[in-house]
C-alpha positions as CSV (number, residue, x, y, z in Angstrom):
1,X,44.6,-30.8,-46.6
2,X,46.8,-29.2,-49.2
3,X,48.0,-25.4,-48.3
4,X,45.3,-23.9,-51.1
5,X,42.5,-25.5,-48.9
6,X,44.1,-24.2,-46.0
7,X,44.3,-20.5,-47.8
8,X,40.7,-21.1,-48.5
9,X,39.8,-22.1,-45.1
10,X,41.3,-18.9,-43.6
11,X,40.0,-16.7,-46.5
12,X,36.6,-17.7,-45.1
13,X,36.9,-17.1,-41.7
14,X,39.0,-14.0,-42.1
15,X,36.5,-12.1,-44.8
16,X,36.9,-7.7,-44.7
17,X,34.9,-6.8,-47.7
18,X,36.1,-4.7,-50.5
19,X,39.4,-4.6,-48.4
20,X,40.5,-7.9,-49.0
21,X,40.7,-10.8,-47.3
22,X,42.2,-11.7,-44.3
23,X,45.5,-12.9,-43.6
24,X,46.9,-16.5,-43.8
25,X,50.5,-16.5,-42.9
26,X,50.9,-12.9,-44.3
27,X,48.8,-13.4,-47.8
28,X,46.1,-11.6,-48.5
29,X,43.0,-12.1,-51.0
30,X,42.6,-9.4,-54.2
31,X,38.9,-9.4,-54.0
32,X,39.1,-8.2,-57.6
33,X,41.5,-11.3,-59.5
34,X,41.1,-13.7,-56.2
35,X,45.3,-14.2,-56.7
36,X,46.9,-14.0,-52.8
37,X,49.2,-11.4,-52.3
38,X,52.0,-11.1,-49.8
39,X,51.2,-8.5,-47.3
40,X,55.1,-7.1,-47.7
41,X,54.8,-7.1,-51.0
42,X,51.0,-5.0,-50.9
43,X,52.9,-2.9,-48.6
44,X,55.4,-1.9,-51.2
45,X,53.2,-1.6,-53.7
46,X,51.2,1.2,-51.4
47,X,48.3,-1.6,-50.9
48,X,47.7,-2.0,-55.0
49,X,47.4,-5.3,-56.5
50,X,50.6,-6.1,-58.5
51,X,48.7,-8.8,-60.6
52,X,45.7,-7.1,-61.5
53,X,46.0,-2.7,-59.9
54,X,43.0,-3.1,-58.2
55,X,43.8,-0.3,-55.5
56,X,42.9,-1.7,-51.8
57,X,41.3,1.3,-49.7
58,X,43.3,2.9,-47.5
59,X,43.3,4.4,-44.2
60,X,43.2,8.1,-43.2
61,X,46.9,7.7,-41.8
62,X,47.9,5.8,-44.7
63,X,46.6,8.5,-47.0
64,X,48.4,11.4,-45.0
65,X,51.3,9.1,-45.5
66,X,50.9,8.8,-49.1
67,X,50.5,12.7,-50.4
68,X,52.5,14.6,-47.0
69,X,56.3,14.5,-46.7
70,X,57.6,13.2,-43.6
71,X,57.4,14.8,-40.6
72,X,55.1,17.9,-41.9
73,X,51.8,16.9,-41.0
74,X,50.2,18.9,-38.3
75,X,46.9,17.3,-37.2
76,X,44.2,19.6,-36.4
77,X,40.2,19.3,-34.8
78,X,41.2,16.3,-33.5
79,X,39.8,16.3,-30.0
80,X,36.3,16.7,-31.8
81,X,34.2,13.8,-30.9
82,X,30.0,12.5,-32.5
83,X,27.9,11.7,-29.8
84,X,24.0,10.8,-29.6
85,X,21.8,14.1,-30.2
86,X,19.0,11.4,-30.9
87,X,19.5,8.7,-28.7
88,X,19.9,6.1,-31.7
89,X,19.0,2.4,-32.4
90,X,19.2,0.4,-35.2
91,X,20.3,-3.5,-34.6
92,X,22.4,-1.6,-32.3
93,X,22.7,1.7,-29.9
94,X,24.7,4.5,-31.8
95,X,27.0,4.5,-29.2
96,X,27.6,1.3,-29.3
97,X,28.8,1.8,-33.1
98,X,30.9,5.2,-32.1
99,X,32.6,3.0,-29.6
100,X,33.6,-0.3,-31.7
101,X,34.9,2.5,-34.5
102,X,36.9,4.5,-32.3
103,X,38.6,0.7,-31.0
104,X,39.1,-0.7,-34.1
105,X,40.5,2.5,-36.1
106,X,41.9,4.2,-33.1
107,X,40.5,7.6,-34.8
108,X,37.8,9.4,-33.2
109,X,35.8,9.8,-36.0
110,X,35.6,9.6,-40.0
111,X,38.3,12.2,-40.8
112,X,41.9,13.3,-40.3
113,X,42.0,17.2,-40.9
114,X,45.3,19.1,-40.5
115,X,48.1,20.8,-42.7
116,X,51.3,19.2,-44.1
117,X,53.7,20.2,-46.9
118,X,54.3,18.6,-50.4
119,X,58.0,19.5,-51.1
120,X,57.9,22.7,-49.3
121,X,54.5,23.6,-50.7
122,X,52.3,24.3,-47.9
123,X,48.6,22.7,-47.7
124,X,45.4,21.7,-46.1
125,X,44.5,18.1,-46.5
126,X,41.3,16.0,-44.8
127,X,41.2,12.3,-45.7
128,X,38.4,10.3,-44.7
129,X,38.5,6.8,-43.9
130,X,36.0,4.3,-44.6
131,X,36.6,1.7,-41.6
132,X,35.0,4.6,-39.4
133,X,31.5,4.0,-39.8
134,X,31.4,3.5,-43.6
135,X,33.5,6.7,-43.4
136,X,30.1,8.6,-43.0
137,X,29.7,12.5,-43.4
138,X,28.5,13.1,-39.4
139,X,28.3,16.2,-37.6
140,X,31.8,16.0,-36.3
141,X,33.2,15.3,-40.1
142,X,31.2,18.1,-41.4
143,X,33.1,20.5,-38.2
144,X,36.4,19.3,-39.2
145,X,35.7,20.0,-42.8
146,X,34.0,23.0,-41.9
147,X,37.4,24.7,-39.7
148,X,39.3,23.5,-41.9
149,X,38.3,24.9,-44.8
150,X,37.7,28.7,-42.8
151,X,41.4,28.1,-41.4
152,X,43.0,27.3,-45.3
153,X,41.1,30.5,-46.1
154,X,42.8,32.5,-43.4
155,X,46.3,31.7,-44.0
156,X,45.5,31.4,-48.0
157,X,46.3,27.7,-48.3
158,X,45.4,25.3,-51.2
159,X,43.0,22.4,-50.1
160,X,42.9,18.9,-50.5
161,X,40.2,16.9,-49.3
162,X,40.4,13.0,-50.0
163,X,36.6,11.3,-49.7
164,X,36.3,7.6,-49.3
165,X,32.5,7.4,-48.0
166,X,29.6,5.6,-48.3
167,X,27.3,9.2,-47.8
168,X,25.1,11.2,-45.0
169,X,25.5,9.3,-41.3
170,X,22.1,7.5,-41.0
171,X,22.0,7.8,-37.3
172,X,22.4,11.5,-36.9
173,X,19.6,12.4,-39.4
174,X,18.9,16.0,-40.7
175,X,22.0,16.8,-38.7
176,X,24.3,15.3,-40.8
177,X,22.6,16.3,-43.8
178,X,23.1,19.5,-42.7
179,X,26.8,19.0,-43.2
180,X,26.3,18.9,-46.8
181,X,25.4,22.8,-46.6
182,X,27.8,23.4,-44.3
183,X,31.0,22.4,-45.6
184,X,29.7,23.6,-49.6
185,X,29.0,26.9,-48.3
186,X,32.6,27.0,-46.4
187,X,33.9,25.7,-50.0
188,X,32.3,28.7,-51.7
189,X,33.8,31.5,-49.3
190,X,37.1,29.6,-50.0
191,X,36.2,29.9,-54.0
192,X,34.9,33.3,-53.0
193,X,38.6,34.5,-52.0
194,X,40.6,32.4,-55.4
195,X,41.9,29.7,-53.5
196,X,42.4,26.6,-55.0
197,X,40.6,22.9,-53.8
198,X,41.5,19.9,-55.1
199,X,39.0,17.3,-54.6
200,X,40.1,12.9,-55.1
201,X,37.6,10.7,-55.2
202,X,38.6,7.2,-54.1
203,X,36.8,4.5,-53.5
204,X,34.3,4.3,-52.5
205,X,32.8,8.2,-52.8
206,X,28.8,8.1,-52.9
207,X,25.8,9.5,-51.3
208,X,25.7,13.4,-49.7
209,X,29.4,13.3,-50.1
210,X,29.4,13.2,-53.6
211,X,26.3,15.4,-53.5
212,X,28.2,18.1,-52.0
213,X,32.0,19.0,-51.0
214,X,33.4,16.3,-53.1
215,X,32.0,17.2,-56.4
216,X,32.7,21.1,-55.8
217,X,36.8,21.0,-56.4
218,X,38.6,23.4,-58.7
219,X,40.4,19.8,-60.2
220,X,38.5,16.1,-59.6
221,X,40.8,13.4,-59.6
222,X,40.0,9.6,-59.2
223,X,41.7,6.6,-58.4
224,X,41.0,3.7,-60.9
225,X,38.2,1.9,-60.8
226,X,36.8,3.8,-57.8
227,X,33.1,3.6,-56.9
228,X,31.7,7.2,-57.4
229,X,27.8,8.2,-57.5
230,X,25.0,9.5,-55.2
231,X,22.4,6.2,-54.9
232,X,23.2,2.5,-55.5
233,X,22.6,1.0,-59.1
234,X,19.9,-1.0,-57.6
235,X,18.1,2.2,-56.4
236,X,18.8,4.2,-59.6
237,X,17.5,1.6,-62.4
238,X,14.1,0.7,-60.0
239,X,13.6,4.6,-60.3
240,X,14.5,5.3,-63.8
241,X,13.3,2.1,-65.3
242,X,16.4,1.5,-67.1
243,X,19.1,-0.9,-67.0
244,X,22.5,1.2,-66.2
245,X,25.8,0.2,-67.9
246,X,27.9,-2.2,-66.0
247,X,30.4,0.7,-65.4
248,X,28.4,3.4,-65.0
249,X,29.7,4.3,-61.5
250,X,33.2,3.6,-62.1
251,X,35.6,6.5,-61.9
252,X,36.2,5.8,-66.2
253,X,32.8,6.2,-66.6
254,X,32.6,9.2,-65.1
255,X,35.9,10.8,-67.1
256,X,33.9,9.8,-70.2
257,X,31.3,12.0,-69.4
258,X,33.3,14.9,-67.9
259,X,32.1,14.4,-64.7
260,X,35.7,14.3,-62.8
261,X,39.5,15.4,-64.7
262,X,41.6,13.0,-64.0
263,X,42.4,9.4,-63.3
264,X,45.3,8.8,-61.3
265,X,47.2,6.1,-60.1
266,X,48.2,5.6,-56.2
267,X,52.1,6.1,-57.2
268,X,51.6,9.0,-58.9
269,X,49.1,10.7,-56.8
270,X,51.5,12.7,-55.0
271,X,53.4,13.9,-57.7
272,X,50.1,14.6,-59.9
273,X,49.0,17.4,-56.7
274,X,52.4,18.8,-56.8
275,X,52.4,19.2,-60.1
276,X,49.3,20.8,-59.9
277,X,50.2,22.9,-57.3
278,X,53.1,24.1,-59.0
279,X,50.9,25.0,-62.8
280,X,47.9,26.9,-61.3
281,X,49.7,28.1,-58.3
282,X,53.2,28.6,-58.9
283,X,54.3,27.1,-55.6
């Protein structure tokens, strides 16, 4: 067996999704061009493909790594924890999901909320991560969201909220869809008071997320090639009787049509909020 069948072999026991594949003796899969990739070397490149740029999801850590300097970050809401309000069961008990999320993330839920500093500039920032339950908007996301927001508009911070989720948390119901009001009506008493929210898209961002907090920033920036929209193709063109575009919920296709600002690359994303930061706030 040659080492490309062994590669293979792995890359089919070892398969996490849109993530990549997993491992053999460091490598990794781009599930875009399907060339391996060093895991040092995705590292570097702040988990981007150096062959093709398809950007690999991150984690919530890994985003407050990316856009908060150093030693800044103050976590906050993070003793907030979902439970069961209806006692749910799919192929499996909802606590039984909570539970294998919480182990294999080490987060208690969806979202990191807190406050951190981009070169002095101070800031609220909430990145979601996908590995927690599809990175679904529950109850305790839409609190964190929710504080957060009322606590940037008591000590007049800029926002930042970084969505990477698949939409409303199926097992909590009308309670997480209630989240959608909650956190858009917290983001309009922020509007309300001239603060400014900027709101990055990453892959991917659909459902009530996009239906609500993530669409409502002052400046919409997306990675490339990101996964943006409410339903799935599938669901759209069975409802509209139309074939869609084979882009039409890619992050370009949505700058085309003045649906978001801005496409940004990972290595610039930092700089691109400071920036930002620094035109419309002078900070």
């Amino acid at each position: 067996m040659t080492l490309v069948d062994l590669i293979r072999q792995k890359r089919e026991a070892n398969k996490i999704g849109c993530a990549g594949t997993g491992g053999f003796d460091g490598w990794l899969n781009c599930p875009k061009c399907q060339q391996f990739v060093e895991e040092k070397t995705l590292i570097v490149k702040l988990k981007v493909c150096p062959n093709c740029e398809h950007h690999f999801r991150l984690s919530a850590k890994e985003r407050v790594d990316l856009l908060v300097d150093k030693g800044t970050f103050e976590e906050k809401f993070s003793a907030l924890e979902s439970k069961d309000p209806l006692g749910f069961h799919d192929t499996k008990s909802y606590k039984a999901r909570l539970k294998e999320a919480k182990e294999s993330t080490a987060l208690k839920d969806a979202v990191i909320t807190g406050v951190g500093q981009i070169e002095g500039a101070s800031f609220a920032l909430a990145a979601m991560d996908f590995q927690f339950i599809g990175g679904s908007l529950g109850s305790v996301v839409g609190e964190k969201l929710t504080r957060l927001v009322e606590e940037a508009i008591l000590d007049s911070l800029p926002l930042v909220i970084v969505s990477q989720s698949g939409g409303a948390r199926m097992q909590e119901s009308i309670f997480s869809l209630m989240q959608m009001a909650k956190v858009s009506q917290a983001i309009k008493r922020f509007h309300e008071r001239g603060l400014f929210f900027i709101s990055i898209l990453t892959d991917p961002t659909m459902g009530g997320v996009t239906a609500s907090f993530a669409s409502l920033g002052d400046i919409l920036i997306a990675e490339p090639k990101a996964l943006i929209g409410f339903a799935g193709a599938r669901v759209i063109e069975q409802t509209i009787k139309q074939k869609l575009p084979s882009d039409a919920q890619t992050a370009e296709f949505q700058l085309k049509h003045g649906l978001i600002d801005r496409i940004v690359h990972r290595k610039d994303m930092k700089k691109e909020v400071r920036s930002f930061f620094k035109h419309f706030l002078g900070v």
